[in-house]
C-alpha positions in Angstrom: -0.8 -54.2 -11.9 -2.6 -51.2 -10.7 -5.5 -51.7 -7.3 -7.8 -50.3 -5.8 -7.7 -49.1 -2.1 -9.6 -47.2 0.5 -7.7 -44.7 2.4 -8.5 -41.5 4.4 -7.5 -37.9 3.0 -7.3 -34.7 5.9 -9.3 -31.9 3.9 -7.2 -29.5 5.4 -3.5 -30.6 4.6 -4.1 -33.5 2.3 -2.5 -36.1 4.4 -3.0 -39.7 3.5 -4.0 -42.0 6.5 -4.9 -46.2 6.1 -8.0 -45.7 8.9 -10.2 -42.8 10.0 -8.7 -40.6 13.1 -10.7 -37.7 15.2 -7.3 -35.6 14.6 -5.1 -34.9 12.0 -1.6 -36.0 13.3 0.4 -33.5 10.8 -2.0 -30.5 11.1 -4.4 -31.0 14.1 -7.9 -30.0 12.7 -10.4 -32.1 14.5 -12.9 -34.1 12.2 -11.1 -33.2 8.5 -11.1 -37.0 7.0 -12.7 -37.7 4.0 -12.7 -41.3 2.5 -11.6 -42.3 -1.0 -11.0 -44.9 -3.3 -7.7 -44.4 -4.7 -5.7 -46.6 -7.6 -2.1 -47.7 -6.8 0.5 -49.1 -8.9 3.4 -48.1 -10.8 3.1 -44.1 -11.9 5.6 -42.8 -14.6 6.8 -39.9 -12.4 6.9 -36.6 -13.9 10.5 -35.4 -15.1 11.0 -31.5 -15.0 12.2 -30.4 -18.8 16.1 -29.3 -18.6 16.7 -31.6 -15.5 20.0 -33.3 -15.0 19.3 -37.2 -14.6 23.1 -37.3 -13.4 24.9 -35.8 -10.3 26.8 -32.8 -10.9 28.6 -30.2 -9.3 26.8 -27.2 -8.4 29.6 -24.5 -9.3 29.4 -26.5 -12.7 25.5 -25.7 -13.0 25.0 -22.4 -14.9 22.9 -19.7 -13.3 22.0 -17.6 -15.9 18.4 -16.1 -15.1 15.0 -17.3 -15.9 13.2 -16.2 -19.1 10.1 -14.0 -17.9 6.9 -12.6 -19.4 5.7 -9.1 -18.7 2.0 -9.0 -17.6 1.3 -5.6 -18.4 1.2 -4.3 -14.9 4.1 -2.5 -13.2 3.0 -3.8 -9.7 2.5 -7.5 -10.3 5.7 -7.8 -12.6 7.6 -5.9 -9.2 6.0 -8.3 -7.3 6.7 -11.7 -9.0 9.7 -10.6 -9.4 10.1 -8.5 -12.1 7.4 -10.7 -14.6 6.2 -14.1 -14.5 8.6 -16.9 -15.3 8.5 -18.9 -18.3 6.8 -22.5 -17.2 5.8 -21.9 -13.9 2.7 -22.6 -12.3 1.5 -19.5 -9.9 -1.4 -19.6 -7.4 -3.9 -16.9 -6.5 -5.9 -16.6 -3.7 -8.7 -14.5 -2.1 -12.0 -14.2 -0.4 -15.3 -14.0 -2.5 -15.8 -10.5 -4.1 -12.0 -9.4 -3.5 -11.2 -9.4 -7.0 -9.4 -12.3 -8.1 -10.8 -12.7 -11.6 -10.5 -9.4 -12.3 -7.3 -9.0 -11.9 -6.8 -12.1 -13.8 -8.8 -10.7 -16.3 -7.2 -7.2 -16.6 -3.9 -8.5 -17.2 -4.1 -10.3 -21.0 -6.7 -7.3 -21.3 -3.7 -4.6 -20.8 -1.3 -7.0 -22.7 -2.4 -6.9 -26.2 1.1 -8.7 -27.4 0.8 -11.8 -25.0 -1.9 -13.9 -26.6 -3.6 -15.5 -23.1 -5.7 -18.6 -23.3 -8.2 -17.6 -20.1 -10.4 -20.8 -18.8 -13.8 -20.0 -16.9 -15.2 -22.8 -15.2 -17.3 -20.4 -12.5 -18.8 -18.2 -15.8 -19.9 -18.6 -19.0 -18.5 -16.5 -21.8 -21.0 -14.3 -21.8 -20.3 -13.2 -17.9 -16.9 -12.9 -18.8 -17.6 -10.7 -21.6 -19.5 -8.7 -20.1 -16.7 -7.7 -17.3 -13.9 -6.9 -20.0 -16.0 -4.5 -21.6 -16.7 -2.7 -18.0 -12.8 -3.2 -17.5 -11.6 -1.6 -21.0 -8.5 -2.6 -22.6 -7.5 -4.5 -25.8 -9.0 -8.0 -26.2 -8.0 -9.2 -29.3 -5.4 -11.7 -28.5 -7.1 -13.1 -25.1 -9.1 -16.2 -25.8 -11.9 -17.3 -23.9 -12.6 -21.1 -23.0 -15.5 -22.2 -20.8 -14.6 -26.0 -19.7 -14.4 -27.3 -16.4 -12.3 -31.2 -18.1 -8.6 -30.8 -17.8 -8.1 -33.7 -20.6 -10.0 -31.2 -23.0 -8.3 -27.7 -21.3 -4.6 -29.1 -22.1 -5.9 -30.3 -25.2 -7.2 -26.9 -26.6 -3.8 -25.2 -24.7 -1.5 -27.5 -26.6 -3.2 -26.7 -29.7 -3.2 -23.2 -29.6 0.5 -22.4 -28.1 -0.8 -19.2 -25.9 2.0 -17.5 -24.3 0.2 -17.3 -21.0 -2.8 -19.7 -19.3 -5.0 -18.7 -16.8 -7.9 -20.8 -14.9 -10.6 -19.9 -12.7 -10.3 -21.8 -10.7 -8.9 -24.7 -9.6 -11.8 -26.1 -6.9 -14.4 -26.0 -10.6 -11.8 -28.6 -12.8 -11.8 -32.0 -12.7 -10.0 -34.9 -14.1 -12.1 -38.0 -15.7 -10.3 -41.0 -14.2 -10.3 -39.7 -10.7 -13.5 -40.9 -9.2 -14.4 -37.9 -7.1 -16.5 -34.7 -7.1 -14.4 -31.4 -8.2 -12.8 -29.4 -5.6 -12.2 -32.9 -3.5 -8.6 -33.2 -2.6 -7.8 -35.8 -4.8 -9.2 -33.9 -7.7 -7.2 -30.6 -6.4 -4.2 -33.1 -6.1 -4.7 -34.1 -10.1 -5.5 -30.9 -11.5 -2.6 -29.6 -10.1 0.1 -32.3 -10.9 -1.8 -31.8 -14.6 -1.2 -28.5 -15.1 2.7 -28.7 -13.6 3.6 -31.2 -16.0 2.2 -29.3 -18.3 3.7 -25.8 -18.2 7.0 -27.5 -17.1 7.3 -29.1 -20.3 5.6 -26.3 -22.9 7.6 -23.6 -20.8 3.9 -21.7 -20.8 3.3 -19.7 -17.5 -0.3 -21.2 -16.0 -2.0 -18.8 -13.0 -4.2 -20.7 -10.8 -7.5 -18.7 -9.1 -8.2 -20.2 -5.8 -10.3 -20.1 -3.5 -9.9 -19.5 0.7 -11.4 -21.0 3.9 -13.3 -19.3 6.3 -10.1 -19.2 8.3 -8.6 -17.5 5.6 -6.3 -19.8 4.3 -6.5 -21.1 0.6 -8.9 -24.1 -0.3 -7.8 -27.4 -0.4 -4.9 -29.6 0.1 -2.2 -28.0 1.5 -0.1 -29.9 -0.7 -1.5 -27.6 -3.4 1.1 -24.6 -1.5 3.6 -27.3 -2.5 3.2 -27.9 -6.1 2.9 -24.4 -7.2 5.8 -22.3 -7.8 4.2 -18.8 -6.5 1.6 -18.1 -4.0 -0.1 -14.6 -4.1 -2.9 -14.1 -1.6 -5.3 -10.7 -1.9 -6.4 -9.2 1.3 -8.2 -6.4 2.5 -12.3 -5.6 2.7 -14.5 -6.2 0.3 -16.1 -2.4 1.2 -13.3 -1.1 1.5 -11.4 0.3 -1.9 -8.1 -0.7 -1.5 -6.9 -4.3 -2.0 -3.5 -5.5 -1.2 -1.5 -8.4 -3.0 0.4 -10.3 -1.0 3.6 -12.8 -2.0 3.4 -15.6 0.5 5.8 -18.4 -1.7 8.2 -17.8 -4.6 10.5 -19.9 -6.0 12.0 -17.1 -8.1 12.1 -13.9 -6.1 11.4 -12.2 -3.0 8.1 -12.5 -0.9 8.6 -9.2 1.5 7.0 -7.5 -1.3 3.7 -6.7 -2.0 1.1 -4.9 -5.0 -1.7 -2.3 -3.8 -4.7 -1.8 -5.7 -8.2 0.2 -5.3 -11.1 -1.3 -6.5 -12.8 1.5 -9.2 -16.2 1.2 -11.3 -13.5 -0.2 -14.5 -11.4 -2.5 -11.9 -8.6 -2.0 -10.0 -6.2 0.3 -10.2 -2.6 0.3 -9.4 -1.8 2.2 -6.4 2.1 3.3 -6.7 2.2 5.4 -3.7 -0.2 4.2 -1.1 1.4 6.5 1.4 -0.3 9.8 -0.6 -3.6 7.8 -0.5 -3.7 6.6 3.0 -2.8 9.5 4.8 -4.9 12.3 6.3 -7.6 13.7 3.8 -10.0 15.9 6.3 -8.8 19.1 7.8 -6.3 19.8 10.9 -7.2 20.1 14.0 -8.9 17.3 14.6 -8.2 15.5 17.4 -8.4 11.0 17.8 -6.1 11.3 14.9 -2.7 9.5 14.7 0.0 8.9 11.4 1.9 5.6 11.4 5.1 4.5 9.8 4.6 1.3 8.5 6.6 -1.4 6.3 4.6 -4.1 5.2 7.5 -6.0 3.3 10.1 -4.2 2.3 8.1 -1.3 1.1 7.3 1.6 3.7 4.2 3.5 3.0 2.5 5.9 6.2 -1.6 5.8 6.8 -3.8 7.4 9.1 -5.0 5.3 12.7 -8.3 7.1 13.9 -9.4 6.4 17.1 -12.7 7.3 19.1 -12.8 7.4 23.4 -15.8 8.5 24.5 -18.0 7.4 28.2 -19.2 4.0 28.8 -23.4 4.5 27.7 -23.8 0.8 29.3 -22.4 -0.2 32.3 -19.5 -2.3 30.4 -17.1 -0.4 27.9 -16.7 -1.3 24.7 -13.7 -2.2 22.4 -14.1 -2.2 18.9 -11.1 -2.0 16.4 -11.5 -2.1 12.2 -8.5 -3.2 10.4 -6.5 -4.4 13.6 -5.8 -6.5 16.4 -9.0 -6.3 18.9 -6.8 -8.0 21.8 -3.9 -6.1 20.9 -5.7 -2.9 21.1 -6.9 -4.5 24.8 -3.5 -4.9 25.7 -2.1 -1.4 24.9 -5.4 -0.1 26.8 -4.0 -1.8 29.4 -0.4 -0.9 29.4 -1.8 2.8 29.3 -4.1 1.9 32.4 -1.1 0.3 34.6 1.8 2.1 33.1 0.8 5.3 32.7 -1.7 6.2 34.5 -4.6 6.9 32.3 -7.8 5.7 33.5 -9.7 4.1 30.5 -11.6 1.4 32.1 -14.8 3.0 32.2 -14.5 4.7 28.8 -15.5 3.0 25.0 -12.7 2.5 22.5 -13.3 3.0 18.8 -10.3 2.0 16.5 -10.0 1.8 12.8 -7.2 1.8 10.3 -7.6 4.2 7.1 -7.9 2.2 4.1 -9.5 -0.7 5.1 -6.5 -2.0 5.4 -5.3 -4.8 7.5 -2.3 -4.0 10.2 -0.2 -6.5 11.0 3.1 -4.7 11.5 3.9 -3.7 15.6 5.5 -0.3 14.8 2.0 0.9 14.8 1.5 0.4 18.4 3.0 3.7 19.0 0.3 5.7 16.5 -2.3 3.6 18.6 -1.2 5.2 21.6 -1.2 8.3 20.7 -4.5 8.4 18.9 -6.5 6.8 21.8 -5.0 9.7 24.1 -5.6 12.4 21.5 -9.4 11.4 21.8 -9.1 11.2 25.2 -7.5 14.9 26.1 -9.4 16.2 23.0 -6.2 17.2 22.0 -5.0 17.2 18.0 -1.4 15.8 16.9 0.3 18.3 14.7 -0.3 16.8 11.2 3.6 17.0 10.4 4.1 14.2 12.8 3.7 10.6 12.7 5.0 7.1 14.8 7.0 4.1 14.5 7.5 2.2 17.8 6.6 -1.1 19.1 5.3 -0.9 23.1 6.1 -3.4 25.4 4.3 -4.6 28.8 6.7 -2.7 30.8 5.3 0.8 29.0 8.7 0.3 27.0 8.9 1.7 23.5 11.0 -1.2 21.7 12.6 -0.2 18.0 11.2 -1.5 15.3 13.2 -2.5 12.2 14.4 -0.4 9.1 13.7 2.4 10.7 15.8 4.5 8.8 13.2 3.7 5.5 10.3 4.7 7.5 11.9 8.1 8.2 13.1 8.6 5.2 9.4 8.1 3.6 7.8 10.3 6.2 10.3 13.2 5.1 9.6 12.7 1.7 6.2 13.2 1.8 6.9 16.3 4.1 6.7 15.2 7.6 8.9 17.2 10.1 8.8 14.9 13.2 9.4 11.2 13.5 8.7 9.5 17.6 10.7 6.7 17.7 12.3 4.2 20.7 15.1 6.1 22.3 17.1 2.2 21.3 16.5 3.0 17.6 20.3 2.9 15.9 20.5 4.8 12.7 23.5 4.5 10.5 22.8 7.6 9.2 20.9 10.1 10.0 17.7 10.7 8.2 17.7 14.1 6.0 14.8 17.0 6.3 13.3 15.3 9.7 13.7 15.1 13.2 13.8 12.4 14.5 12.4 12.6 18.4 13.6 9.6 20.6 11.3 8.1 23.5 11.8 5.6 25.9 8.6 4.9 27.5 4.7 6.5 27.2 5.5 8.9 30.2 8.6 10.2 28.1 6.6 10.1 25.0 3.3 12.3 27.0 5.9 14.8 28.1 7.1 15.1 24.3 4.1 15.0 22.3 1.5 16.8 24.9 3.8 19.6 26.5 
């Protein structure tokens, strides 16, 4: 016979606790209980369609490969995998404005064969509308649903067999015999569980819209990471134009890949080459200018690092970076300061990544380095040459991994130079560039500033 209880849920991770605590034991936030009244009893627990109820052999279990669904978009297919499989359940997250629904929108709209069932419960149909015909594209086969009850969603789903679902989002749905406001955790919790069980057992793919903390983490339960089969995450500045899609979790492919898109007046656009996008569009000779070998994943693309050193106005300098680390950018200043030499205390630092983009990746310390001093000697980098070195405390230039891919990116888009850590083992060497090995700054002064 089923009860009722009163137990304590951490908003953040969605632990379950049988009295209130200042601090989550599993996750640490401070203050992050919520009380609810939960039912307990016997649950019929949800059985995955083509699961073996017996214990078997792996070598006996066949691996043939998962049925998958083109979405109509070269970059999110590459990204999931090559498509979207059959019966999974795939999360989407972002900050405010990013451009999570259109996305979600764009792909039934650019897949006239894959007839998408497309639940709103932020926007009436009218809003929605409204978008598709700024965004273009074929909508005769997408249907539009406005309901926020997931007894009527799976109810109208199951009755019209769509080969794709989409909500937006999961914080707005809510479940009738969970006595809660939607976007609680046990509501989250439900909705969820609901919409497994049921794409598990139709075999219809279901994308999620979610939406993200302040910290920048997705809203919710963090058991919600746990239930879903693939987490995508959109980054980058909402002024910015470029937006990059991020695999955090998939069950059925690789997540060191990632999508790039720039935001337009009809939506985004796929971006196949960033590298052609992000690098220098002004003319040469100008000096503060630096060209970085990145991978983000395992896809190497090159972008421009500007940077601005110019006297103190105010008696304290100033350190401002757009795009990267502000206390990584303190530390190289450092490093150059005690390493090297160069005297920067008194002097204001202006950094920003081209793009918008967010850098994460420590082969772009080198292009850092070499940017800040280009501003400060007034002195312009040949734009045929670009950077991929991490640098250490010591002044060091460590290597950085695959660098062979970075090089071989930087010559296909015409570079003639490559600095790189003088410890950088290639297997073989890079074709139509040279590649200049460095072991510290003062080597890499002598090289780059003779």
């Amino acid at each position: 016979m089923a009860k009722s209880k009163t137990v304590w849920f951490c908003s953040n991770c969605g632990n379950e606790y049988p009295k209130w605590m200042g601090k989550c034991p599993a996750c640490g936030e401070w203050n992050s209980f919520v009380e609810k009244e939960v039912v307990t009893g016997k649950t019929a627990p949800m059985s995955i369609p083509g699961a073996s109820r017996k214990p078997m052999p792996l070598k006996d279990v066949s691996s043939s490969q998962e049925d998958r669904v083109s979405l109509g978009s070269k970059e999110v297919d590459r990204l999931l995998g090559g498509g979207i499989v059959k019966g999974s359940l795939v999360l989407m997250g972002g900050e405010p404005g990013i451009g999570k629904s259109t996305l979600s929108l764009q792909l039934p709209l650019n897949s006239p064969n894959l007839k998408t069932l497309y639940v709103t419960g932020e926007e009436s149909v009218k809003q929605v509308k409204m978008r598709a015909d700024r965004l273009g594209g074929d909508a005769s086969n997408c249907l539009i649903f406005s309901e926020t009850d997931m007894s009527t969603i799976i109810a109208e789903a199951e009755k019209a067999a769509p080969d794709l679902v989409i909500v937006d989002s999961v914080q707005t749905m809510y479940c009738q015999h969970v006595e809660s406001t939607a976007g609680s955790v046990s509501q989250i919790k439900e909705v969820a569980a609901q919409l497994l069980r049921f794409a598990k057992s139709s075999g219809i793919p279901v994308i999620l819209i979610g939406h993200i903390t302040k910290e920048g983490t997705i809203a919710g339960p963090k058991i919600l990471e746990h239930i879903v089969d693939v987490v995508l995450q959109f980054e980058g500045e909402n002024r910015g134009a470029y937006r990059v899609l991020r695999s955090i979790k998939n069950r059925f492919g690789s997540t060191s890949e990632l999508a790039v898109f720039e935001m337009t007046g009809t939506g985004l656009r796929e971006v196949e080459n960033p590298s052609e996008m992000l690098i220098p569009m002004h003319e040469e000779g100008l000096s503060g200018t630096a060209i970085s070998a990145m991978l983000d994943g395992n896809r190497p693309f090159l972008f421009e690092v500007q940077a601005l050193v110019s006297s103190a106005v105010y008696g304290t300098a100033q350190r401002s970076a757009t795009g990267f680390d502000v206390r990584r950018l303190n530390m190289l200043l450092a490093v150059l300061e005690r390493r090297a030499g160069f005297k920067l205390g008194q002097k204001d630092v202006f950094l920003n990544m081209a793009g918008g983009l967010r850098i994460t990746d420590p082969a772009c310390d080198l292009a850092v380095i070499c940017a800040v001093l280009s501003s400060n000697f007034d002195y312009s980098i040949p734009s045929d040459v670009c950077f991929a070195g991490e640098v250490g405390l010591s002044g060091e230039i460590r290597p950085v991994s695959q660098a062979a891919r970075r090089a071989t990116e930087a010559a296909r888009l015409g570079f003639k130079r490559i600095f790189v850590s003088s410890y950088t083992h290639f297997d073989r060497k890079p074709q139509g560039i040279e590649v200049v090995k460095v072991a510290d700054i003062p080597a890499l002064v002598r090289a780059l500033f003779k």
